[in-house]
TISEDO-338041 format. One line per 3 residues: number of its first residue (from 1); for each residue y, x, z of C-alpha. Coordinates in Angstrom, 1 decimal, m for minus. Example, Ala and Ser with C-alpha at 12.3 -4.5 7.8 and 13.67 -1.06 7.14 Angstrom:
! TISEDO-338041
1	m4.5,12.3,7.8 ~ m1.1,13.7,7.1
This chain:
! TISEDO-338041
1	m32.3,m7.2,13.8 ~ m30.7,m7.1,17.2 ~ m27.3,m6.2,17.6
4	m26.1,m5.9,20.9 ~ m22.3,m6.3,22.1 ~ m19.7,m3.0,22.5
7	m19.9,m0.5,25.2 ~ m17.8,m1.0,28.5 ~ m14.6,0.2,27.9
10	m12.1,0.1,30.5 ~ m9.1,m1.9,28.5 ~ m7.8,m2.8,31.5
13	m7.2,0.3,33.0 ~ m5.9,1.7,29.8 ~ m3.0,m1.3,29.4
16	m2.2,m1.7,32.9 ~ m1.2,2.6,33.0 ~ 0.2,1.7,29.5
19	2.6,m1.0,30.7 ~ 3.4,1.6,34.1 ~ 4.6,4.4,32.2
22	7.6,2.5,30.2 ~ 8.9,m0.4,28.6 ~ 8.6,1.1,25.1
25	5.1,2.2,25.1 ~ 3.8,m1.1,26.7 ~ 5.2,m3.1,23.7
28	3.6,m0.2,21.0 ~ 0.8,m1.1,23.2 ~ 0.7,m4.5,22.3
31	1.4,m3.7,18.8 ~ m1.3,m1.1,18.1 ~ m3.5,m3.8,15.8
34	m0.5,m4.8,14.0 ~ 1.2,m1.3,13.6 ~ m2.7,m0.3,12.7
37	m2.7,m3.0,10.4 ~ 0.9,m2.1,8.5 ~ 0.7,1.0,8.2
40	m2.7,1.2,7.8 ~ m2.6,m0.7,4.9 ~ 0.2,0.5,3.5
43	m1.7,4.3,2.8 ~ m4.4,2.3,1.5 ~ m2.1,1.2,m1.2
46	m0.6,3.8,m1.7 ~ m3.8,6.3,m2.1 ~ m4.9,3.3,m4.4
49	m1.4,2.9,m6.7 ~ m1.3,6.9,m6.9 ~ m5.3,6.8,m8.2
52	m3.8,4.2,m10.9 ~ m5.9,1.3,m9.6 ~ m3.0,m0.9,m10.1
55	m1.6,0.6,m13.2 ~ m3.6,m1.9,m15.6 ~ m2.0,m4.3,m13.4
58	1.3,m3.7,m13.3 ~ 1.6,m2.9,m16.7 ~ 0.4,m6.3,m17.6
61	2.6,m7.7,m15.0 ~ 5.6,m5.6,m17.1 ~ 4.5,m7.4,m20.4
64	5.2,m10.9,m18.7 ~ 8.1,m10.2,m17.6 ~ 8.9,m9.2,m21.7
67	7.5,m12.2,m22.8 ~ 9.0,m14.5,m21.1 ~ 12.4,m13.4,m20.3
70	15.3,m15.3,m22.2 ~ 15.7,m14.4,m26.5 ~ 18.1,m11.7,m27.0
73	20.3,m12.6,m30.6 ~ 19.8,m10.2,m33.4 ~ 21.2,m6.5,m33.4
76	23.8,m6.9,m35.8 ~ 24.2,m3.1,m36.0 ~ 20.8,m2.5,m37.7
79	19.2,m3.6,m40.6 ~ 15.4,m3.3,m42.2 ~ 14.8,m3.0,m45.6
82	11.1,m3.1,m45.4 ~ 8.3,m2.6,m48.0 ~ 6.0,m5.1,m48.0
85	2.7,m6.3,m49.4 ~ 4.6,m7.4,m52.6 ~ 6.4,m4.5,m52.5
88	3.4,m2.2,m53.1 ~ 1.9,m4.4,m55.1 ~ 5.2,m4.4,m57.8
91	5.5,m0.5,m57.7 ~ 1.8,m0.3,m58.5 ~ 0.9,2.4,m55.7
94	1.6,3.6,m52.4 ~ 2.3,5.7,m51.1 ~ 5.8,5.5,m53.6
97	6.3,8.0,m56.2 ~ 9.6,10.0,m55.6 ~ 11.4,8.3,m58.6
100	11.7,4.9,m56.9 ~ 12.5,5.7,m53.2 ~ 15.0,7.7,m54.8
103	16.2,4.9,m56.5 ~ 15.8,2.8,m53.7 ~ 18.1,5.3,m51.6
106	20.6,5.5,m53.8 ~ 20.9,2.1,m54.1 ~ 20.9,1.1,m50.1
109	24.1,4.2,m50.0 ~ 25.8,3.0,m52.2 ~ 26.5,m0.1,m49.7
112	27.5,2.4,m47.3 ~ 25.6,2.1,m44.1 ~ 27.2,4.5,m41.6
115	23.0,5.5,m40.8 ~ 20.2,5.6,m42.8 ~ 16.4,6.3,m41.6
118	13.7,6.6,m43.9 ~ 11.1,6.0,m41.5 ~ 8.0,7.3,m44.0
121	6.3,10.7,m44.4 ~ 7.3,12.5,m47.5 ~ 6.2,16.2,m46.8
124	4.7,16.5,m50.5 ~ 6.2,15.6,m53.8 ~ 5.0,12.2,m55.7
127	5.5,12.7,m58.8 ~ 6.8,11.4,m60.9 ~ 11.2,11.9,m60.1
130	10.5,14.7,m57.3 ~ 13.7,16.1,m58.6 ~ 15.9,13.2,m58.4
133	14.5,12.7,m54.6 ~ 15.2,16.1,m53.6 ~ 19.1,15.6,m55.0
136	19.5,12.5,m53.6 ~ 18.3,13.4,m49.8 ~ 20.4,17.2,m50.2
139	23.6,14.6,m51.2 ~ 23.0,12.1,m48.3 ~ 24.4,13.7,m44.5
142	24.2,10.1,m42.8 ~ 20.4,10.3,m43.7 ~ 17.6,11.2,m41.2
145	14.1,12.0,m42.6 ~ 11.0,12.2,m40.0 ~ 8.2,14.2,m39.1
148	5.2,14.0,m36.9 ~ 5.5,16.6,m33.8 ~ 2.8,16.1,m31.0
151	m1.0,16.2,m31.9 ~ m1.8,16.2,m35.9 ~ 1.6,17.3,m37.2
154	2.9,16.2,m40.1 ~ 6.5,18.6,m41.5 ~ 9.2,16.2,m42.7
157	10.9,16.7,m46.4 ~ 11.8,20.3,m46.6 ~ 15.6,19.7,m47.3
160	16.1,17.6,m44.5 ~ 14.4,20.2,m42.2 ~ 17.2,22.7,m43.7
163	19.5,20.4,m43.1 ~ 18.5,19.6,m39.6 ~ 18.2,15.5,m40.4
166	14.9,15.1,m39.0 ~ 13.2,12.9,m35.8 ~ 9.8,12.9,m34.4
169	8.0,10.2,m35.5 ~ 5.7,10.7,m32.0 ~ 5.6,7.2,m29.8
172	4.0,7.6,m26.1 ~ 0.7,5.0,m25.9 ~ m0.4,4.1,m22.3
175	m3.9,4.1,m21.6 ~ m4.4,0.8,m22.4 ~ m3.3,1.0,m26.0
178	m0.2,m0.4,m25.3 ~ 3.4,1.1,m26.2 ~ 5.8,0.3,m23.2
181	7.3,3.8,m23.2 ~ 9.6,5.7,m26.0 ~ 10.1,9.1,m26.4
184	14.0,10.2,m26.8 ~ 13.6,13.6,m27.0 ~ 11.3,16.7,m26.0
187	11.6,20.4,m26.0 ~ 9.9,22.6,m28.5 ~ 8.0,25.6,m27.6
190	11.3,27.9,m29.0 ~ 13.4,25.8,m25.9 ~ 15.0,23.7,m28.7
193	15.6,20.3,m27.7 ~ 14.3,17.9,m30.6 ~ 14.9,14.5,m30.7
196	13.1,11.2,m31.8 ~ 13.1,9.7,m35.3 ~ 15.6,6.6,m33.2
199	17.1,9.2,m31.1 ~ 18.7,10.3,m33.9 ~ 19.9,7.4,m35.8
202	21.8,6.4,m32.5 ~ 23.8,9.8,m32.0 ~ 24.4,9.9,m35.7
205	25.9,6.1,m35.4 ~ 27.6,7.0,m31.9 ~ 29.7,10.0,m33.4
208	32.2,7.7,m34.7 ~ 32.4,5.9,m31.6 ~ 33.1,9.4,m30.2
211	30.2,9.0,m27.8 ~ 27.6,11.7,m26.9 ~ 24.9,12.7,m24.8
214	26.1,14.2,m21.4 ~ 24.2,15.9,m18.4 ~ 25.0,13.9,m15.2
217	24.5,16.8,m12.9 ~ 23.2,20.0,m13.3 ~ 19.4,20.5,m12.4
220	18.6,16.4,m13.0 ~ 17.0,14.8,m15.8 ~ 19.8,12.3,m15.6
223	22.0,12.0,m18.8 ~ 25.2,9.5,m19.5 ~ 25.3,8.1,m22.9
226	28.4,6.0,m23.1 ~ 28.3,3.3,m20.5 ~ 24.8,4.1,m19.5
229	23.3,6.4,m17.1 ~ 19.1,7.4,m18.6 ~ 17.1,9.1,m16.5
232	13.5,10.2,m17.7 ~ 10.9,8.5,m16.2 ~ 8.3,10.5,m14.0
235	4.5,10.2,m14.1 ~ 4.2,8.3,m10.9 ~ 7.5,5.9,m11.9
238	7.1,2.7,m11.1 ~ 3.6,0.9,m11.8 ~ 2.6,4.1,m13.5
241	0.6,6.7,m11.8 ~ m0.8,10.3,m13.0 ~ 0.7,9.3,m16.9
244	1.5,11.9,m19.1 ~ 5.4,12.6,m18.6 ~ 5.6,15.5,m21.5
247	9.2,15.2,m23.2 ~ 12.0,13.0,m22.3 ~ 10.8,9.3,m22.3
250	11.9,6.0,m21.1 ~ 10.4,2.8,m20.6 ~ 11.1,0.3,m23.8
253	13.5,m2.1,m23.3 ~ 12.4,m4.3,m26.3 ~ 15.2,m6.2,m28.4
256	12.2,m8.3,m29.6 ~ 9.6,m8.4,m32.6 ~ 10.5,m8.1,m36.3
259	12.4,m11.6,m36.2 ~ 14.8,m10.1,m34.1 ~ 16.6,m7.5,m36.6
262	18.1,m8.2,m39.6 ~ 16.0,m7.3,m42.4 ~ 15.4,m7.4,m46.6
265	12.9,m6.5,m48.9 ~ 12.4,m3.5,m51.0 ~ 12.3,m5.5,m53.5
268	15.4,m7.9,m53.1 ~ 17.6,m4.4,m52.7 ~ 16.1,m3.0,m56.2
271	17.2,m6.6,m57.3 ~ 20.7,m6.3,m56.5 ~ 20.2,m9.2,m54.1
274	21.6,m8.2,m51.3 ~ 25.3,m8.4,m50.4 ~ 27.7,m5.8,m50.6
277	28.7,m6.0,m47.3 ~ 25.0,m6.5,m45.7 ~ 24.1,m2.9,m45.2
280	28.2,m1.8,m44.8 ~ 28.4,0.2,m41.6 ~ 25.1,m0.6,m40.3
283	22.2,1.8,m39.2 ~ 19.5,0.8,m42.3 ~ 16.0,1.8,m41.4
286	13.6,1.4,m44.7 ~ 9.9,1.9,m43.8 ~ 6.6,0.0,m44.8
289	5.3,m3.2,m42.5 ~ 2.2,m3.9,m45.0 ~ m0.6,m4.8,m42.8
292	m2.8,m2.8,m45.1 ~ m1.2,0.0,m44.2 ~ m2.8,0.0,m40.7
295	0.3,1.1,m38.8 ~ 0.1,m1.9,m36.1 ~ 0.5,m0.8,m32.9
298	m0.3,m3.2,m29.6 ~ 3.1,m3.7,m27.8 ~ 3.8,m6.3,m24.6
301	4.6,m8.9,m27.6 ~ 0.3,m8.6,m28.4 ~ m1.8,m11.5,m27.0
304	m4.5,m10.6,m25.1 ~ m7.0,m10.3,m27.6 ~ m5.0,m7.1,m29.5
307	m5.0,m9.3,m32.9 ~ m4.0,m6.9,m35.7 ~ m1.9,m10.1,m36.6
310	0.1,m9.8,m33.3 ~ 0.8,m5.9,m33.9 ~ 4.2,m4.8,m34.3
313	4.7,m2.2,m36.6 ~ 6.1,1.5,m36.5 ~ 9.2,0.9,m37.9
316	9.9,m1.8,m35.6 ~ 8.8,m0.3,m32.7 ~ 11.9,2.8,m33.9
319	14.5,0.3,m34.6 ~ 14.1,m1.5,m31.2 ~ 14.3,2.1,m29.4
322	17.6,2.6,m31.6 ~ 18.8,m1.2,m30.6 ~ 18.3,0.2,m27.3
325	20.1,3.5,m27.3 ~ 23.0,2.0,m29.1 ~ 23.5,m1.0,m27.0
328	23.4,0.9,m23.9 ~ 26.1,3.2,m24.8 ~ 28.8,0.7,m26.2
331	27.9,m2.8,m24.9 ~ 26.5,m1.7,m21.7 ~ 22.6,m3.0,m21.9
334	20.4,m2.3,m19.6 ~ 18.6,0.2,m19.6 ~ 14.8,m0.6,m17.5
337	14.9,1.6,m14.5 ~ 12.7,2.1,m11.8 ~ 13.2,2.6,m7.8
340	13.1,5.6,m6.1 ~ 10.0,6.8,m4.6 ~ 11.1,5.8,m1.1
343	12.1,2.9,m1.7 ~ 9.0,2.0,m3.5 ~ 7.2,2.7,m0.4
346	9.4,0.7,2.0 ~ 8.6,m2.0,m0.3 ~ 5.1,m1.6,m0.4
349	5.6,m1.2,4.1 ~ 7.4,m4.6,3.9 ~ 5.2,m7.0,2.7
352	2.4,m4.8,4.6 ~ 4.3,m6.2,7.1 ~ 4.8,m9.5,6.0
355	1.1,m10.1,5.4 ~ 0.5,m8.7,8.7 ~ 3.2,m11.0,10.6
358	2.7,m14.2,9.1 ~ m1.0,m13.6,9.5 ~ m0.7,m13.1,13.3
361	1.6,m15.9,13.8 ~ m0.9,m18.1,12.4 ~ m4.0,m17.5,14.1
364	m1.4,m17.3,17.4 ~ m0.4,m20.2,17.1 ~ m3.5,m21.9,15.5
367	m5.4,m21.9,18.3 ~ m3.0,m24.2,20.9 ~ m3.1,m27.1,17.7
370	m5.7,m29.5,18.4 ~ m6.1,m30.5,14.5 ~ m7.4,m27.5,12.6
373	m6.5,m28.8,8.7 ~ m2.5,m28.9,9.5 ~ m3.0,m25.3,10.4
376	m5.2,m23.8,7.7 ~ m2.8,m25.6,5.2 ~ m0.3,m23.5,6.8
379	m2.2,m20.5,6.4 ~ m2.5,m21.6,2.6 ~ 1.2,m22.3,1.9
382	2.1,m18.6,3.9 ~ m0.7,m17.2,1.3 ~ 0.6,m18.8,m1.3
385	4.5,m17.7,m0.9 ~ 2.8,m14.1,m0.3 ~ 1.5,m14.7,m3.7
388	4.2,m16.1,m5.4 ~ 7.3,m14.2,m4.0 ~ 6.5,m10.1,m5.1
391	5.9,m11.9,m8.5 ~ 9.4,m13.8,m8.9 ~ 11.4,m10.6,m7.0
394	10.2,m8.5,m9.5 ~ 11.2,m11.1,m12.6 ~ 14.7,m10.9,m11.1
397	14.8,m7.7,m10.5 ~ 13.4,m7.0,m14.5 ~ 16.7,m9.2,m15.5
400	18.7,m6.7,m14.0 ~ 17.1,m3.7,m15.0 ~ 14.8,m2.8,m12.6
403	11.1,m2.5,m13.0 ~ 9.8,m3.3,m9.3 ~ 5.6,m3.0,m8.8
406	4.4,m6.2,m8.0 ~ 0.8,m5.7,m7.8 ~ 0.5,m3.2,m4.9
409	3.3,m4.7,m2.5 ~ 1.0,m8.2,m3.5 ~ m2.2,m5.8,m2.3
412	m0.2,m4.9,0.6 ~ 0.2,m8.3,1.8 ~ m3.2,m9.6,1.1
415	m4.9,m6.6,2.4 ~ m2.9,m6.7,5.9 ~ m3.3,m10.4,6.5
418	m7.0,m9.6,5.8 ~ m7.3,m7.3,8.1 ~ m5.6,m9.5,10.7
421	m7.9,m11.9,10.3 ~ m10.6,m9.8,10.4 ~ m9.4,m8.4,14.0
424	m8.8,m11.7,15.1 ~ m12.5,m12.9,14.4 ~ m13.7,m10.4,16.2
427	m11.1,m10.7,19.2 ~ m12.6,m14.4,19.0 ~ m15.9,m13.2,18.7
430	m15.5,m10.9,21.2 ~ m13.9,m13.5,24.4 ~ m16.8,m16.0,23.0
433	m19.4,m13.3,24.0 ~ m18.1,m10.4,26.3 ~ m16.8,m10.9,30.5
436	m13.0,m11.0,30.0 ~ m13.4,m8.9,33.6 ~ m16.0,m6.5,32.7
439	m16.0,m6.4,29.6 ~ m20.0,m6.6,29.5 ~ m21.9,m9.3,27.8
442	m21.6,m12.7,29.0 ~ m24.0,m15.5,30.0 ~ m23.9,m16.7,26.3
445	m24.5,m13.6,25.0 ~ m27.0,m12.7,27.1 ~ m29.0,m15.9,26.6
448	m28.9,m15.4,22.9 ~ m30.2,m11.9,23.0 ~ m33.0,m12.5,25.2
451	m33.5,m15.7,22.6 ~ m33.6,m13.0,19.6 ~ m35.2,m10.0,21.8
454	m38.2,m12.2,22.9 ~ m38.7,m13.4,19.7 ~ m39.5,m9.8,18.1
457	m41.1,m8.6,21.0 ~ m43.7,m11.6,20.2 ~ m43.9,m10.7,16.9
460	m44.6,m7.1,17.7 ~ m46.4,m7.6,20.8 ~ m44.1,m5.2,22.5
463	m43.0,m5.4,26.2 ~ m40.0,m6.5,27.1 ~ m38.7,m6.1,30.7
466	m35.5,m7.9,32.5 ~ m33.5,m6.7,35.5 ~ m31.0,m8.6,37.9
469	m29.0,m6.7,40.1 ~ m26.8,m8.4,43.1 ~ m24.0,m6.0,44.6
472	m24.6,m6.1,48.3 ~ m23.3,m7.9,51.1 ~ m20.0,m8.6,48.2
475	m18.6,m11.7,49.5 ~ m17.8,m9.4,53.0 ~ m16.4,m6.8,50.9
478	m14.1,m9.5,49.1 ~ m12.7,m10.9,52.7 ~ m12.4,m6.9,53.8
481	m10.6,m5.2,50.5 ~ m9.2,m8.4,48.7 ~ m10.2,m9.9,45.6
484	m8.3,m7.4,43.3 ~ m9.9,m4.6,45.3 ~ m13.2,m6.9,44.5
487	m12.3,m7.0,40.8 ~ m11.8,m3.2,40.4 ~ m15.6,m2.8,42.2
490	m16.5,m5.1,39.6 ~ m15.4,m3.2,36.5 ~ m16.7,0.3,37.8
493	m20.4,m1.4,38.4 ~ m20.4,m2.7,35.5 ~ m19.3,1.0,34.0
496	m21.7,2.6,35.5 ~ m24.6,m0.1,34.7 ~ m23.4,0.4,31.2
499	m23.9,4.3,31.3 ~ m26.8,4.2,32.7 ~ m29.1,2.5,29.8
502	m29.9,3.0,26.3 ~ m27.9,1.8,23.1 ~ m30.7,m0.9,22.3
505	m30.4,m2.2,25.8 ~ m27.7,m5.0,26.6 ~ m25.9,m5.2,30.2
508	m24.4,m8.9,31.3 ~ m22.4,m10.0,34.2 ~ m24.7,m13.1,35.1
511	m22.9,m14.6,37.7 ~ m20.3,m13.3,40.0 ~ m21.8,m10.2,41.2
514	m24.6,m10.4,39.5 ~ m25.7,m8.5,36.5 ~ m28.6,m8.6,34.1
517	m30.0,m6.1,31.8 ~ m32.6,m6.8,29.0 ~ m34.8,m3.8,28.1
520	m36.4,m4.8,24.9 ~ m40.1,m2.4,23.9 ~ m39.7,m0.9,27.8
523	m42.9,m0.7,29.9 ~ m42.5,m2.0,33.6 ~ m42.4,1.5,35.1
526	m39.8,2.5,32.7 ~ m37.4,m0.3,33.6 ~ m38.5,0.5,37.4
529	m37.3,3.8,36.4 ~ m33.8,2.0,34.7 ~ m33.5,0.5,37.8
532	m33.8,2.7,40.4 ~ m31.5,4.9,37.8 ~ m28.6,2.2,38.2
535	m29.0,1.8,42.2 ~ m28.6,5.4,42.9 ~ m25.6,6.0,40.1
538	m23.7,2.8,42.0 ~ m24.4,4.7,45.1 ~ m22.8,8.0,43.7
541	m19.4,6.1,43.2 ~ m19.2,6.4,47.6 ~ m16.8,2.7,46.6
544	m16.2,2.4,50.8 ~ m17.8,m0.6,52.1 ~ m17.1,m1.2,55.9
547	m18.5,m4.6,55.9 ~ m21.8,m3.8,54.8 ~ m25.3,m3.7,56.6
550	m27.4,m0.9,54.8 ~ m24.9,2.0,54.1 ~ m21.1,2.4,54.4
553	m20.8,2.5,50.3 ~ m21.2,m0.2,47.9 ~ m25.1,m0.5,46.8
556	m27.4,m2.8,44.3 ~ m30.5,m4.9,45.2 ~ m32.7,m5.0,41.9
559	m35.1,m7.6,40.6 ~ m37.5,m5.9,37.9 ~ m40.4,m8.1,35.7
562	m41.8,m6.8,32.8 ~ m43.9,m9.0,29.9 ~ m45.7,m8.7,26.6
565	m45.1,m12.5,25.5 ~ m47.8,m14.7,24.2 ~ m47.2,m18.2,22.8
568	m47.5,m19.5,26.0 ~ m45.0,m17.9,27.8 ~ m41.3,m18.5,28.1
571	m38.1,m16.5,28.6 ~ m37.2,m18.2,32.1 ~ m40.1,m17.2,33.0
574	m39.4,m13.3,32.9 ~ m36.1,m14.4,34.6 ~ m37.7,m16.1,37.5
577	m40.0,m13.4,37.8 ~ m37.0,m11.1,37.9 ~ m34.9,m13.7,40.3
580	m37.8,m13.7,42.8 ~ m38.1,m9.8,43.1 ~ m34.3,m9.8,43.4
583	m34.6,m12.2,46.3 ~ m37.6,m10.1,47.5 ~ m35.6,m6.9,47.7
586	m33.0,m9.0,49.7 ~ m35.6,m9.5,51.9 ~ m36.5,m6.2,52.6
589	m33.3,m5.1,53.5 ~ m31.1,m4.9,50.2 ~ m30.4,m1.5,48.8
592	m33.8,m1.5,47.0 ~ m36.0,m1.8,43.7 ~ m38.8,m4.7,43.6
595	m41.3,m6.1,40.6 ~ m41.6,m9.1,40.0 ~ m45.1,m11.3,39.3
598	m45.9,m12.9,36.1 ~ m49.3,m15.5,36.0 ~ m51.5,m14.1,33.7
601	m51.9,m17.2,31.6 ~ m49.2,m19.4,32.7 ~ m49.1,m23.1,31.5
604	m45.7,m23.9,29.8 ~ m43.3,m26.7,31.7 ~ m41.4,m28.5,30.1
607	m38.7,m28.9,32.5 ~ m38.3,m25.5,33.2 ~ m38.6,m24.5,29.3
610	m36.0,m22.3,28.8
């Protein structure tokens, strides 16, 4: 397939009345490819984050950064008594029967916690010891029962629903099965404002610290809870985009897996094991961990695989949301935030930009070093710090609270130095094949086309004509005007030549004034026709030529040849043909149109093979 070069466009023109009109718009001139490229790029990524193409992404960027971040110590306001494997397996059945949980609960109060969470379902009676349970939860106000809200519901124990001691059980799951985000609290469809299952166990513990939930101003979602100011996270925060935002959630700032809380067995607390003091003024969560249970959930602590064995459970999951409320209120914790909208995007602009500058001041100053592999090493160590940097900002920015997307700014950077490069090829490409005056094809160019046109044309046994035009008497009309007066002649020939064929056919500056057009699958009375076309558009432009012989305007002398090629002809020969019937309409008196001669069967020379 042929493709022949751009159109004539008058760039010249265009950036010398650019750099005329003021100083400010000459340099946006000279910036148009890298503006183009910045901002360009930056909507791209931002059409891109907001479809959730990155979201996958970032969220697994998010779990890194939970991983690996330094071990926090143990809580040491909470404490797990957890049932077990072996705890099922001693009580003989699960779920419980009332009798033992209530013995279990009254054991665990009577250490006096200051909270205590049963983190497990108990709408229906077990029997047997139904009564007992139902005395001891009426007797217990530092107790908070559960119940499941959103979705399937499932009503919490009926005296701790009168008693208004309940939390949702609910936890927010992102699309890739993943929890990252907690739910504190969501509105009912009465307007009542009920919170989570950990929600709750952190107030109840805060009263005696005399702290509460506060609204920070009125009309934001922006509540101060002791030393911390939450604010609910929106469905396009940070490397989310489009999520479900239903209710008041957060993103989870994990304490850590199971290993990280304080915990004892079922079992050792019906023992009498544990201390008196071990559950004393503590927030005591019991719930079941029992992988048989199949209440695993994938959290950023999963490998990759989503092992059931690298799960965390429920009741975990609730105690770190409570570690979290807790700790940001009195001890001043972090809670993970993200950046404003805005700021998001001048992020994502700023390595648009990076990407963009350090991919221009490469292939700037690339091409005046005479050893390319200093400079594409370079170009590798700018990659790689584009590469490396988003990723470690936003590390050091996690530390301190702040959940910064690293994937699209990273996309951003990439993307605009891509694009550079991919205008800068085709600048190169572009000087290595178009007349840096006219803008037309070049010699090169030209000889490669013909190379590729004359091929086809001899597979096809299609005609192929050539055309060579000389401006008149133009070596006069330099000494008259001037050579920039020359140079303007130029580039409006060449306009008009370029006008005047079709999109298949390609127009070159072949010497100084002299231009040559290749007519690929043209007849030699249509590129007569092409000819004759050009010489009387060139005369319309009246371009005033004093020093000519034939006509007080600027006018073309055309060479036309014409040729179905057989094996044994050659490209220079068309051109000849085409050279001789330029010099022919010289001799006739210039201002003309002659064809050329071709032998019918011409023998090949080798020393004037093209």
């Amino acid at each position: 397939m042929l493709i022949a070069p751009p159109r004539f466009h008058n760039q010249t023109g265009q950036s010398e009345s650019m750099c005329s009109s003021s100083p400010v718009r000459h340099r946006l001139w000279q910036w148009r490819a890298r503006l183009g490229s910045i901002f360009g790029t930056t909507g791209i990524v931002l059409a891109a984050t907001t479809g959730g193409l990155f979201q996958m992404f970032e969220a697994a960027m998010l779990d890194r950064y939970i991983q690996h971040r330094p071990l926090e110590a143990r809580d040491p306001r909470i404490v797990l008594v957890t049932i077990d494997e072996n705890d099922i397996e001693a009580a003989g059945q699960w779920p419980l029967s009332d009798e033992r949980l209530a013995i279990l609960l009254e054991e665990v109060r009577s250490q006096q916690p200051r909270v205590l969470g049963l983190h497990l379902y108990r709408d229906v009676p077990i029997e047997p010891g139904s009564d007992r349970l139902s005395q001891v939860l009426a007797s217990t106000p530092n107790l908070i029962g559960m119940e499941k809200y959103v979705g399937q519901s499932v009503p919490p124990p009926p005296i701790l629903q009168q008693l208004n001691q309940v939390g949702l059980a609910d936890m927010v799951m992102d699309p890739d099965g993943v929890i990252r985000r907690a739910l504190v609290s969501v509105r009912d469809n009465e307007g009542h404002i009920r919170n989570s299952f950990a929600t709750a166990l952190a107030l109840m513990y805060l009263q005696q610290e005399q702290v509460s939930i506060e609204a920070d101003a009125p009309g934001t979602s922006r509540v101060q809870l002791g030393k911390t100011l939450i604010e609910s996270l929106r469905k396009n925060d940070g490397g989310y985009a489009q999520i479900d935002d239903g209710g008041y959630q957060i993103i989870l700032n994990y304490r850590g897996p199971r290993e990280n809380f304080e915990s004892v067995s079922m079992s050792e607390v019906l023992a009498g094991e544990s201390s008196d003091d071990r559950l004393r003024d503590r927030i005591v969560i019991i719930g079941p961990v029992a992988p048989s249970l199949k209440e695993g959930y994938n959290t950023p602590y999963s490998n990759r695989t989503r092992d059931r064995d690298t799960q965390m459970s429920s009741l975990v999951i609730h105690a770190n949301l409570t570690s979290q409320l807790v700790s940001a209120a009195l001890d001043g914790r972090k809670i993970i935030r993200v950046p404003s909208p805005a700021l998001e995007w001048l992020w994502v602009i700023s390595w648009a930009a990076a990407g963009t500058l350090i991919s221009w001041y490469w292939w700037q100053t690339s091409q005046f070093r005479s050893h390319t592999s200093p400079a594409w090493s370079l170009l590798l160590l700018y990659l790689l710090g584009l590469c490396l940097i988003p990723p470690t900002v936003g590390y050091l920015a996690f530390l301190n609270g702040l959940w910064v997307p690293v994937i699209s700014p990273l996309a951003a950077g990439l993307t605009a130095s891509f694009v550079i490069s991919l205008h800068k090829i085709h600048r190169l490409q572009k000087l290595a094949t178009c007349d840096g005056l006219t803008q037309l094809a070049n010699r090169r160019y030209f000889d490669l086309y013909l190379e590729r046109a004359w091929g086809l044309s001899l597979r096809r046994q299609q005609p192929i004509s050539i055309i060579l035009c000389d401006v008149d008497y133009f070596k006069p009309y330099n000494d008259t005007y001037g050579h920039r007066q020359g140079d303007d002649c130029l580039q409006k020939i060449a306009q008009t030549l370029a006008r005047s064929v079709r999109n298949g056919d390609v127009v070159a500056r072949y010497g100084g004034e002299e231009f040559a057009i290749i007519l690929p699958d043209t007849t030699l009375m249509d590129a007569l026709k092409v000819a004759q076309r050009m010489n009387e558009n060139v005369s319309c432009l009246r371009l005033s030529h004093q020093s000519s012989a034939v006509a007080p305007y600027v006018t073309l002398s055309c060479g036309v040849a014409n040729l179905t090629p057989k094996l044994s002809h050659t490209p220079h020969q068309l051109i000849q043909a085409a050279d001789c019937a330029l010099y022919e309409a010289k001799e006739q008196g210039r201002n003309t149109c002659v064809l050329g001669q071709i032998a019918a069967d011409p023998t090949p020379d080798p020393a004037t093979d093209y």
